[in-house]
C-alpha positions, 0 to 999 in steps of 0.5 A: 545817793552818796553825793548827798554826803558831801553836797559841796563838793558834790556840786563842785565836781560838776562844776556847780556852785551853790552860789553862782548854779551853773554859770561858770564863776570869775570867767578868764578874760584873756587865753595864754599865748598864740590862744589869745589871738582867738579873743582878741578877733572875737572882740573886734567881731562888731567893728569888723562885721560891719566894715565886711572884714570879718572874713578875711581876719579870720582866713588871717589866723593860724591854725592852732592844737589846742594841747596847750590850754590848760583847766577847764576855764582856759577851755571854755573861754576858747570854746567861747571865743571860737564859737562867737568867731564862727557865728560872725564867720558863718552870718557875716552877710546874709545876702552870701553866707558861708556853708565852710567854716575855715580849717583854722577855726573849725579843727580846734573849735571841734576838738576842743568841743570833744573835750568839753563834750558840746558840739562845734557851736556858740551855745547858751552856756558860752554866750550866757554862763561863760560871757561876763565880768564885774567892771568892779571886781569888788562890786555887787553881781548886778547889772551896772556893774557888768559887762559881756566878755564878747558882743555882737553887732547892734550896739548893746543889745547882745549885752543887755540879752546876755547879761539878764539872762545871765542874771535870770539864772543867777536868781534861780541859782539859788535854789540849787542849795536846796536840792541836796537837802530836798533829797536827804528829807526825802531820805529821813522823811523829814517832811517839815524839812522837805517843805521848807526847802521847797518853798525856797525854790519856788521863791527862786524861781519867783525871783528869776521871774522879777528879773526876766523883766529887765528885758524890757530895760535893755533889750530893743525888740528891733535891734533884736529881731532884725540884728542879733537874733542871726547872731545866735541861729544855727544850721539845722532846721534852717532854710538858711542853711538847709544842709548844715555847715562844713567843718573844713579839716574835720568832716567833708560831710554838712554837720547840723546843730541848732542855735543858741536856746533858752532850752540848752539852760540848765538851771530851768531843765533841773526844775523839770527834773527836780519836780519830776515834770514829763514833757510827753504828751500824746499829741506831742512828742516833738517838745519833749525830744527838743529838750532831751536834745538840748541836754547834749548842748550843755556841758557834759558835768551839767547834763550829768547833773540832770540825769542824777536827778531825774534817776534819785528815787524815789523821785520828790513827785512820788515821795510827796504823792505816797505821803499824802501829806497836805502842806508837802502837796502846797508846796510842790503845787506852789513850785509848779506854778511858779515855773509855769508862770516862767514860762508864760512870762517867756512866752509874752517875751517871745511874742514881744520879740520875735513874732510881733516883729516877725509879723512885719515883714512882707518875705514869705521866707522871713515868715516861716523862719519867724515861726522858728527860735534859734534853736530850730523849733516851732517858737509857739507850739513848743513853749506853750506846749511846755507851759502846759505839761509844766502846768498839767504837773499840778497834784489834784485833791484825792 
C-alpha cells in the first residue's frame, strides 16, 4: 500500500480529486483545429435531430486521425463528442435506425477509445463526469450555476438528468478524501481514526442521497422515458438492434456495448469496493457479472482504482470483523445502510421513470424493452438484487 504515502498524488495519477472524486475537473469546452468540427455538429444534435438532418451532417465531416489531440482532457472531450454524434447518428429515427456507424465517426471514436481504454460508446463518464460547466466560472459548483457542454432532444431533460447526476457524485466525492486515511488506520490499528473516517463517508453518501432528490426538480418522467432514454440505450441486449452496431473502417463484424448506466459510476461501485460488498448470491450470479462488466466502461485509471481497493488487505470488512470492536462495527453498519438506502432511493426513481411509464404503453415490444435499463439489464431484478446483497452486508452482534 505505497500509495498511502502520498494520497494526493496517488489520486491524481488516476485522475482523482479529493474534491471533485471522478468527475473530470474544468472540462474543455472546445477541441483544437479540424477536431472542433466534432463539438461543433455534437451541439447542434437537437435542432438537427429534429429537422431529420442529423444524418446527413455527419456523412458531411471528414474523417480525422486523432494523432494530434493532446492531454487527457482534449481526449475525453472527443470521446464525448464523438460519442454524443454517434448516439444521435444510430437513434435518430426510430422507425429506421442505423446498424453502420459511418467510417468518419466510427475510425476515430474507436481509436480514441483504445487510448482511453473505454469502448466505441457514449458512456456515463462522457455524458455525466466529462459534460459540464459553471455559466460563472467564479461561481459555487451548484446547479443554477451549471449547464451540459452537449444535450439531447427533449428540451432540458438531458441537463437536468446530467447535471444532478453529476452533482449526486460530486456530494459522494467527498468521501473518497477518507479512503486513504481509512487505509492507513487499518495500518497502524488507529481505531478512533477508522471510526471517525467512516462516518465521514456514511455522512457522504447521506448527502448524495439529498441531492438525487433534485431529480424530481428537473427531470419530467415523460420527456424522459419517451424521449431521452433512446438517447442513452445501447446495442447489445437490445431487440432494437439485436446484432449490434457496424463500426464502418474498423470491423465488418456487429460490435454490442450496453448504454450508458448508473452501474458504469464509479464513486458508487468504490463503496462496494471499499465496504468490501460481494454481489454474489447463490440465485444471482447475473447482477454481479453486470457490474464486473460495467468497470470495463470506466476509464481505465478509474477501474484501476477499484481494483486496488478490492486487493488492500486486509480489507476494511475483515479488519472491522477480527477486531471486534463495538463502535468500529457502528460504524461500518451506519455506511452500509446509508448505501443501501442509495439504492432503494434508485429504485423508487427508477419506478417513477421507467416502469410506471413503461406500464402505459400498449406495444408488446415497448413491454419488454421496458423491463430493460440502458444499459441492457432486467431494471428491477438487478437493482434490488444489489440493494439486497448491499444490505445482506450488515455485521450481526456475536
Amino acid at each position: 500500500m505505497a500509495f498511502l504515502k502520498k494520497p494526493l498524488s496517488y489520486l491524481e495519477e488516476f485522475h482523482i480529486s479529493r474534491e471533485m472524486g471522478f468527475i473530470l475537473d474544468d472540462p474543455l469546452e472546445e477541441l483544437p483545429g479540424h477536431y472542433q468540427a466534432w463539438v461543433t455538429l455534437a451541439k447542434q444534435l437537437p435542432f438537427l435531430v429534429q429537422n431529420g438532418q442529423f444524418r446527413e451532417e455527419v456523412k458531411k465531416l471528414p474523417e480525422l486521425s486523432i494523432d494530434q489531440l493532446q492531454g487527457y482532457k482534449e481526449k475525453c472531450l472527443a470521446h464525448l463528442a464523438l460519442g454524443v454524434i454517434t448516439m444521435g447518428y444510430v437513434w435518430q429515427d426510430q422507425e429506421k435506425i442505423m446498424q453502420v456507424l459511418p467510417r468518419q465517426i466510427a475510425v476515430p471514436f474507436c481509436a480514441i477509445s483504445e487510448q482511453l481504454g473505454l469502448p466505441p460508446i457514449m458512456v456515463y463518464a462522457d455524458c455525466v463526469l466529462a459534460n459540464w460547466k459553471k455559466k460563472d466560472p467564479l461561481g459555487p459548483m451548484t446547479y443554477d450555476n451549471m449547464d451540459t457542454l452537449f444535450a439531447f432532444p427533449g428540451g432540458d431533460c438531458s441537463k437536468g438528468f446530467f447535471l444532478v447526476s453529476l452533482l449526486v457524485e460530486k456530494a459522494a466525492a467527498s468521501a473518497i478524501r477518507f479512503i486513504p486515511d481509512i487505509f492507513e488506520a487499518i495500518k497502524s490499528e488507529n481505531s478512533d481514526s477508522l471510526e471517525q473516517s467512516l462516518h465521514s463517508v456514511a455522512s457522504s453518501i447521506e448527502e448524495a442521497i439529498e441531492v438525487f432528490k433534485l431529480v424530481h426538480d428537473h427531470v419530467n418522467p415523460s420527456d424522459f422515458y419517451n424521449i431521452l432514454r433512446i438517447y442513452l440505450s445501447g446495442w447489445k441486449n437490445n431487440h432494437m438492434l439485436p446484432n449490434g452496431l457496424v463500426y464502418e473502417g474498423v470491423s465488418e463484424t456487429p460490435k454490442k456495448f450496453s448504454g450508458g448506466s448508473a452501474a458504469q459510476s464509479s464513486i458508487v461501485q468504490c463503496f462496494d469496493a471499499l465496504l468490501g460488498i460481494q454481489h454474489r448470491t447463490a440465485g444471482d450470479e447475473a447482477s454481479a457479472k453486470f457490474l464486473q462488466e460495467m468497470r470495463d466502461y470506466m476509464p481505465s485509471s478509474h477501474k484501476d482504482f477499484l481494483e486496488t481497493i478490492s486487493l488492500s488487505s486486509p480489507s476494511v470488512r475483515e479488519f472491522i470483523i477480527s477486531s471486534q470492536d463495538t463502535r468500529l462495527r457502528e460504524a461500518y453498519n451506519k455506511c452500509i445502510t446509508v448505501l443501501g438506502n442509495l439504492r432503494s432511493y434508485h429504485l423508487q426513481v427508477v419506478t417513477k421513470y421507467i416502469i410506471i411509464p413503461s406500464k402505459k404503453q400498449n406495444d408488446s415490444n415497448e413491454e419488454e424493452s421496458s423491463a430493460r435499463g440502458t444499459g441492457g439489464t432486467n431494471l428491477m431484478i438487478f437493482l434490488k438484487s444489489v440493494r439486497d446483497t448491499t444490505m445482506a452486508a450488515l455485521l450481526r452482534e456475536n
